[in-house]
MIDOSE-1310 file (N, C-alpha, C; in nm, 2 decimals, decimal comma, always signed):
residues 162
xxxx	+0,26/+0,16/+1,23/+0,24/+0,29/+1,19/+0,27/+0,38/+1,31; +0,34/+0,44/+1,27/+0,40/+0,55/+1,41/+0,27/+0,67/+1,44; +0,31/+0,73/+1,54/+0,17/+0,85/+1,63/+0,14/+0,92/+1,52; +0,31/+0,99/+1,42/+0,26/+1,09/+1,36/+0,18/+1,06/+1,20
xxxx	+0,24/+0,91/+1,19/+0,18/+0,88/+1,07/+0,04/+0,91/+1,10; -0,04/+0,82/+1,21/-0,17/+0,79/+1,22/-0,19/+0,93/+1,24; -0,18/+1,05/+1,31/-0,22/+1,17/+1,28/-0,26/+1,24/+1,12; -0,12/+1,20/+1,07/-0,14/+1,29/+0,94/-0,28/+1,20/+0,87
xxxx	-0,27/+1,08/+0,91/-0,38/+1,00/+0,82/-0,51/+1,03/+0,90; -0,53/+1,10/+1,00/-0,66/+1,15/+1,04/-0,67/+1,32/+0,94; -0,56/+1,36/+0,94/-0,63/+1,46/+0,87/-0,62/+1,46/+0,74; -0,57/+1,36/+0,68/-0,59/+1,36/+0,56/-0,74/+1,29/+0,50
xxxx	-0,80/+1,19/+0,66/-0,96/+1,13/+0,60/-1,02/+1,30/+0,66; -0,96/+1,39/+0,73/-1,09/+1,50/+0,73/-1,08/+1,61/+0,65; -0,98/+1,58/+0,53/-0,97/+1,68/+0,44/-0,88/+1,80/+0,48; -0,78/+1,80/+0,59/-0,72/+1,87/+0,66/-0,61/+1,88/+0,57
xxxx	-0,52/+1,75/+0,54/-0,42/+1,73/+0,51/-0,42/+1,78/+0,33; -0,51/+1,71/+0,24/-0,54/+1,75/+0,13/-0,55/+1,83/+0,09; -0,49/+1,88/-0,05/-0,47/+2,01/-0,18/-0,69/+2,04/-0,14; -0,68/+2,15/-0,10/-0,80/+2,25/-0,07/-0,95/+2,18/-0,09
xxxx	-0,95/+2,10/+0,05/-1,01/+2,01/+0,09/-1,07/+1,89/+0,00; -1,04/+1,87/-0,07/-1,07/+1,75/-0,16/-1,05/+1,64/-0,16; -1,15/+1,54/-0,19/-1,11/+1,39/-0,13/-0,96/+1,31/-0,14; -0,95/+1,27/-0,07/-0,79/+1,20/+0,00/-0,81/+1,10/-0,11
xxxx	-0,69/+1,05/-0,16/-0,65/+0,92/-0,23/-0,54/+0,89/-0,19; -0,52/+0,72/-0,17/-0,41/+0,65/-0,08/-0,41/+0,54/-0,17; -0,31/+0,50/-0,18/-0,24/+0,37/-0,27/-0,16/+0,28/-0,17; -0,14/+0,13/-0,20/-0,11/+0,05/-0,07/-0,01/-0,06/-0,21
xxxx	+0,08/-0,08/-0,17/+0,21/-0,13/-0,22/+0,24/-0,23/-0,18; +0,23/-0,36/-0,22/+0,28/-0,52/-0,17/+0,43/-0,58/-0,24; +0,52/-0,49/-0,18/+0,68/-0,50/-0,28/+0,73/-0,62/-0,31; +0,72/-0,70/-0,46/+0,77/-0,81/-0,45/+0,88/-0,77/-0,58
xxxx	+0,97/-0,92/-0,53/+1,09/-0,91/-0,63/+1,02/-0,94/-0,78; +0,91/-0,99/-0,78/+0,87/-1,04/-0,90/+0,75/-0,98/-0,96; +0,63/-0,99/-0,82/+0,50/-0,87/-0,86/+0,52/-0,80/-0,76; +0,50/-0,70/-0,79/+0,41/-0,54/-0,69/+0,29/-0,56/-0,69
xxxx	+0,21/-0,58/-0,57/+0,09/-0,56/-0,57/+0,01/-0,41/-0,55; -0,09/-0,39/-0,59/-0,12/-0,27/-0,58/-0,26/-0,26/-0,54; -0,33/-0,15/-0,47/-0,47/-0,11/-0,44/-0,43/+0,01/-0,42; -0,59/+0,08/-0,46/-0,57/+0,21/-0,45/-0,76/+0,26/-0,33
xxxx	-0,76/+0,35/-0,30/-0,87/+0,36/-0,25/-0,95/+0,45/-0,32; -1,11/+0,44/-0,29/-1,24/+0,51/-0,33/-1,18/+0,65/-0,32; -1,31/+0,73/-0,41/-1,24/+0,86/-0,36/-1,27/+0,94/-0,22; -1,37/+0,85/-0,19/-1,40/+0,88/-0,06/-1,36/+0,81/+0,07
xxxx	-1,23/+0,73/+0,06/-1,12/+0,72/+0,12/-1,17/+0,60/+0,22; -1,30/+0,53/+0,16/-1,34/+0,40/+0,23/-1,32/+0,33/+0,25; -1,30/+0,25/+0,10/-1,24/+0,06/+0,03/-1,11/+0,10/-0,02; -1,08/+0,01/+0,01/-0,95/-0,05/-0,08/-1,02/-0,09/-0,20
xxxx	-0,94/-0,09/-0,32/-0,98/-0,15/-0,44/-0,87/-0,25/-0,53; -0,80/-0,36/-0,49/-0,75/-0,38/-0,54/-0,69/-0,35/-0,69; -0,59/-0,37/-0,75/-0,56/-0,33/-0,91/-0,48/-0,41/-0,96; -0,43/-0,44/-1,08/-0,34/-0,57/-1,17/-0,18/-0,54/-1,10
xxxx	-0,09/-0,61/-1,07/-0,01/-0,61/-1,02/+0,08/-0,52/-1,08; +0,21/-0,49/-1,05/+0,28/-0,46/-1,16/+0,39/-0,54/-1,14; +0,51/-0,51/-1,28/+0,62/-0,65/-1,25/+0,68/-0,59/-1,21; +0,81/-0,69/-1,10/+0,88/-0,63/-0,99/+1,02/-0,61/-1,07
xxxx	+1,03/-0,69/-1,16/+1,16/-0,67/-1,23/+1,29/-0,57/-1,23; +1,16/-0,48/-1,24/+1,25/-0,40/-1,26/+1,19/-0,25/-1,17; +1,28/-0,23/-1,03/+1,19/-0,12/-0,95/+1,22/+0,02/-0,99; +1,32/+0,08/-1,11/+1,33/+0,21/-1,16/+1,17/+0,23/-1,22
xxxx	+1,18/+0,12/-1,27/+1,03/+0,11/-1,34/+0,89/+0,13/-1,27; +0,87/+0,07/-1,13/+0,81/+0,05/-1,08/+0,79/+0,20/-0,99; +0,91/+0,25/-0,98/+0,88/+0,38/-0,92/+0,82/+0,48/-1,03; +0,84/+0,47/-1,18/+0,78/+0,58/-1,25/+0,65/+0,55/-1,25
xxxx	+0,63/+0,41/-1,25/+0,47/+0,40/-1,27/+0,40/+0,38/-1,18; +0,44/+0,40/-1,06/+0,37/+0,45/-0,94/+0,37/+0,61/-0,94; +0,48/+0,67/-0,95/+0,46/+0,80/-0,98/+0,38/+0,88/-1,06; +0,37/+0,80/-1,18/+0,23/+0,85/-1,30/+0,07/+0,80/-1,24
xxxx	+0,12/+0,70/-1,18/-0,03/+0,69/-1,10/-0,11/+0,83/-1,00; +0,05/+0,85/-0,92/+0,01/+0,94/-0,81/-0,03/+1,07/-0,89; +0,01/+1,11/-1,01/-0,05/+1,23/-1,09/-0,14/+1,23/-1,14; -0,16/+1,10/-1,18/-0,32/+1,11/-1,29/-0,42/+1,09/-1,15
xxxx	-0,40/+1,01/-1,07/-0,49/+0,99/-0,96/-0,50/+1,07/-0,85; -0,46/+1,16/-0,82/-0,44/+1,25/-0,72/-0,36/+1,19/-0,55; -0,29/+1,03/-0,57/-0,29/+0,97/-0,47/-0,20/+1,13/-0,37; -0,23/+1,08/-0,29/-0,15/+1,14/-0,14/-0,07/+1,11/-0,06
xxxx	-0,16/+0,96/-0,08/+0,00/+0,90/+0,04/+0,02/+0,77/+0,02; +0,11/+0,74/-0,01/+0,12/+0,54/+0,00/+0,13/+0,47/+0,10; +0,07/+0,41/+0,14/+0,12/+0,27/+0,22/+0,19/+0,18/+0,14; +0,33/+0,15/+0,25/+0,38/+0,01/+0,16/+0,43/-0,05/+0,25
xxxx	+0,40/-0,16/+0,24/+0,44/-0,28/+0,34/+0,58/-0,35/+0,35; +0,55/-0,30/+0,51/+0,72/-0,34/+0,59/+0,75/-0,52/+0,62; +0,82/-0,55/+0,54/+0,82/-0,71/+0,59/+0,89/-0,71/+0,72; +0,86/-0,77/+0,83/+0,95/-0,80/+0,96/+0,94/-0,94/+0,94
xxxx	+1,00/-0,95/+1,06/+1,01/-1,13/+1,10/+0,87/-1,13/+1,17; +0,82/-1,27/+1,18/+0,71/-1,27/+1,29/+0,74/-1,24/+1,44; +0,85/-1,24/+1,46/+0,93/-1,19/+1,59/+0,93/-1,02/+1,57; +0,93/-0,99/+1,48/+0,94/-0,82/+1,47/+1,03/-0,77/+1,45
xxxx	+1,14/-0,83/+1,38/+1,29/-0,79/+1,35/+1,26/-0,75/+1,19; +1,36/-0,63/+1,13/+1,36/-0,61/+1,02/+1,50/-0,68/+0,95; +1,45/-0,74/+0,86/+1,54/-0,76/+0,77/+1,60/-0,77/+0,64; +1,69/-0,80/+0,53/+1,75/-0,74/+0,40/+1,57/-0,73/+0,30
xxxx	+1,50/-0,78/+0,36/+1,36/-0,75/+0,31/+1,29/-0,61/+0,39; +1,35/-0,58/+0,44/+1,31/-0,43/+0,53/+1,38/-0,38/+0,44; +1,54/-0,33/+0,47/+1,55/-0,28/+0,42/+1,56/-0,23/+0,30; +1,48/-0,31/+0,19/+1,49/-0,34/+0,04/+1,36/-0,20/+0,05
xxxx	+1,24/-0,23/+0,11/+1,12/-0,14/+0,14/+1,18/-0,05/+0,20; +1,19/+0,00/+0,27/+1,24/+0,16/+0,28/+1,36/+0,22/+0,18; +1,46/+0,15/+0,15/+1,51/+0,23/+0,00/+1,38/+0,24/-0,15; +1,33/+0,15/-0,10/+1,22/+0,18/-0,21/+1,14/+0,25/-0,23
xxxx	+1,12/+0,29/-0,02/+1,00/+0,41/-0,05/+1,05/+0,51/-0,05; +1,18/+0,54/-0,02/+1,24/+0,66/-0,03/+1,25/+0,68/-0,14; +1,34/+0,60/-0,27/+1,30/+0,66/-0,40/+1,13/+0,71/-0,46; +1,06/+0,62/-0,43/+0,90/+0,66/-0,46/+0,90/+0,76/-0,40
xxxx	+0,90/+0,85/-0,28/+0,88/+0,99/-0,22/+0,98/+1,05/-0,33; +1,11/+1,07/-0,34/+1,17/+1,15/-0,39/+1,10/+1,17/-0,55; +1,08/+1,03/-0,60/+1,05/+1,11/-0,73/+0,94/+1,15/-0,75; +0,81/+1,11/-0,68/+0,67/+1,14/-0,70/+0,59/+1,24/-0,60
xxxx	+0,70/+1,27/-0,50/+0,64/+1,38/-0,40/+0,62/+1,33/-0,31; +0,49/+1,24/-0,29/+0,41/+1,18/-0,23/+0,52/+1,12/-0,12; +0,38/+1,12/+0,01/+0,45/+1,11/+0,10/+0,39/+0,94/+0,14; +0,54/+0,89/+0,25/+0,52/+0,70/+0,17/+0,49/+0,64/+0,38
xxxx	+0,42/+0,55/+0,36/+0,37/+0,55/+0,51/+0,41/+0,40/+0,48; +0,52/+0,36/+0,61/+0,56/+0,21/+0,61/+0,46/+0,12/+0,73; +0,36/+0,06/+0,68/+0,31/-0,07/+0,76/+0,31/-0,20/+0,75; +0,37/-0,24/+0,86/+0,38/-0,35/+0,90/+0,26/-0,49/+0,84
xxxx	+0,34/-0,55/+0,77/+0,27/-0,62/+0,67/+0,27/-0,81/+0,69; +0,30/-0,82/+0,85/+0,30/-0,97/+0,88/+0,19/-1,02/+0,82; +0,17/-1,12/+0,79/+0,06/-1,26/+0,77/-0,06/-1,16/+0,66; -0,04/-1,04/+0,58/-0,11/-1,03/+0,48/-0,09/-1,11/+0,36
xxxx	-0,03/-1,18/+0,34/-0,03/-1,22/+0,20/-0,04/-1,35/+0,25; -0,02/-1,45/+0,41/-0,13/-1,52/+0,41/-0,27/-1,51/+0,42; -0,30/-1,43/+0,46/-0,47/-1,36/+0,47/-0,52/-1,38/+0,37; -0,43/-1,26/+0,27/-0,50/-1,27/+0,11/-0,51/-1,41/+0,06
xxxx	-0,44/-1,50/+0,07/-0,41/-1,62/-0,01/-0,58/-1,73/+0,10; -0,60/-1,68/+0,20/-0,67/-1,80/+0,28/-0,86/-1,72/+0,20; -0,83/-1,58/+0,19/-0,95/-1,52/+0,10/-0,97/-1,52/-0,03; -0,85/-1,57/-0,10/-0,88/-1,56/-0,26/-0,90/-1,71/-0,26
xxxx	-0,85/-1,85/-0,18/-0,91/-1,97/-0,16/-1,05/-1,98/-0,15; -1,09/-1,93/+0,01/-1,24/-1,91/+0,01/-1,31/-1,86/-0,12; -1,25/-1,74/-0,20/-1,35/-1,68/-0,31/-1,35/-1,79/-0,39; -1,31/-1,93/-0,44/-1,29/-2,03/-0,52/-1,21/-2,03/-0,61
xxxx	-1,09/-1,93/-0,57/-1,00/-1,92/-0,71/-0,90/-2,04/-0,70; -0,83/-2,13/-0,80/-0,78/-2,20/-0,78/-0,60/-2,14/-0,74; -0,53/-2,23/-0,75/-0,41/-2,18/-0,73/-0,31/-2,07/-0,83; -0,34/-2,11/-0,93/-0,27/-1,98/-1,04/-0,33/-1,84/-0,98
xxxx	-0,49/-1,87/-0,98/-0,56/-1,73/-1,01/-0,52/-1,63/-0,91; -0,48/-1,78/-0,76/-0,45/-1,71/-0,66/-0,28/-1,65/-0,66; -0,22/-1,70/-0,71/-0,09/-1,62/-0,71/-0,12/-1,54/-0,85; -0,15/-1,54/-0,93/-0,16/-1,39/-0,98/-0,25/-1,26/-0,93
xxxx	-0,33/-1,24/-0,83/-0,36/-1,22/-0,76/-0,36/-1,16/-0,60; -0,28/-1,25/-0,54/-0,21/-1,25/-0,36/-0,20/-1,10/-0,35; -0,10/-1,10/-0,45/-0,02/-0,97/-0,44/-0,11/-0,84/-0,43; -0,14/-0,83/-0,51/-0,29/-0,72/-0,49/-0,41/-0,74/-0,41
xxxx	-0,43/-0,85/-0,35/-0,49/-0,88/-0,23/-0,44/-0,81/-0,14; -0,33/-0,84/-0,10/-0,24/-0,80/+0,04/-0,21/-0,70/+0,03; -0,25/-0,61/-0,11/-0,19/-0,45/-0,07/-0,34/-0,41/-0,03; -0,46/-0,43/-0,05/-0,61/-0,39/-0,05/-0,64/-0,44/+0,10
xxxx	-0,54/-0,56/+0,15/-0,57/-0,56/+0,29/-0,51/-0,43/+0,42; -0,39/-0,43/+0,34/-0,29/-0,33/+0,43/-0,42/-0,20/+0,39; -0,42/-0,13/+0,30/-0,50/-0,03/+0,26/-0,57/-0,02/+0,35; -0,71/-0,13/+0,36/-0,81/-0,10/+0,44/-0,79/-0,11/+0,55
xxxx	-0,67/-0,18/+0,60/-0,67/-0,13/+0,77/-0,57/+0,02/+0,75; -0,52/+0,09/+0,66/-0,51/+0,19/+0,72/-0,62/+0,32/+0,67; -0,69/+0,26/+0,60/-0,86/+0,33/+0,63/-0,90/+0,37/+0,76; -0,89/+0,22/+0,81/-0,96/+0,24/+0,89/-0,91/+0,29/+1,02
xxxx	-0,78/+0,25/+1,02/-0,70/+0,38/+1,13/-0,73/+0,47/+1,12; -0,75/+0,57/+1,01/-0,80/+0,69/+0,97/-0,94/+0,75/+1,06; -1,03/+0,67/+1,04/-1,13/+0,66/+1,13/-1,15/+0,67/+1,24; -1,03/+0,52/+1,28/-1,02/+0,50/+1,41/-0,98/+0,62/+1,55
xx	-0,88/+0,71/+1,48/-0,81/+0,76/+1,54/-0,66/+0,70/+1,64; -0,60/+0,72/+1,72/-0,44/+0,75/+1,74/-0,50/+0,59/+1,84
């Protein structure tokens, strides 16, 4: 997350950034070719809450119904996760996510915050193990895991400060 990102996301947790100070809502995106994972946050801009995936099939799709989200739910800003290499290179999976978030900004307004998403969807998969889900439960699942982990760490940037 860049200086100005983590800025706007402090004043968006102190009500600065938000339509006339009203609680912030943030949505967190795990872009797959097959699921989209999704989480959305409290309205008090706490938890992540995970939500049912959606299918990656098809991303015209996926951008409208992220967009109808962001209007019925008041979201503000997305997070969506930047695949790099573990080395820190981006690649044809990079750039797949930022043409993606650029269409999601263009058609839904909402402004789209790219973070770096190494080893969350192994995180989620070693947490949805521990919860006792077996292997299906866990890959239908992962995906929405690993957007509710990105989410909460950028909560808690929010908090954190720069």
């Amino acid at each position: 997350m860049t200086r100005a990102d983590r800025a706007y996301a402090r004043r968006l947790a102190e009500g600065q950034a938000g339509c006339y100070g009203s609680p912030v809502r943030a949505a967190a995106i795990d872009l797959g070719k097959v699921r989209v994972g999704l989480a959305v946050s409290d309205e008090l801009g706490l938890m992540a809450h995970p939500r049912p995936h959606l299918d990656g099939g098809n991303m015209g799709r996926v951008v409208e119904q992220l967009s109808q989200l962001a209007a019925a739910e008041g979201i503000e800003v997305f997070i969506l996760g930047l695949p790099r290499t573990l080395d820190g290179r981006e690649g044809p999976p990079a750039r797949r996510a930022k043409d993606f978030g650029k269409r999601l900004r263009d058609r839904s307004g909402v402004r789209v915050v790219l973070l770096d998403e190494r080893l969350t969807t192994k995180e989620a998969h070693e947490r949805l193990a521990a919860g006792g889900l077996n292997s299906k439960e866990r890959r239908e699942r992962v995906d929405s895991a690993s957007a509710a982990l990105m989410l909460q760490a950028f909560l808690e940037s929010t908090r954190r400060g720069p």
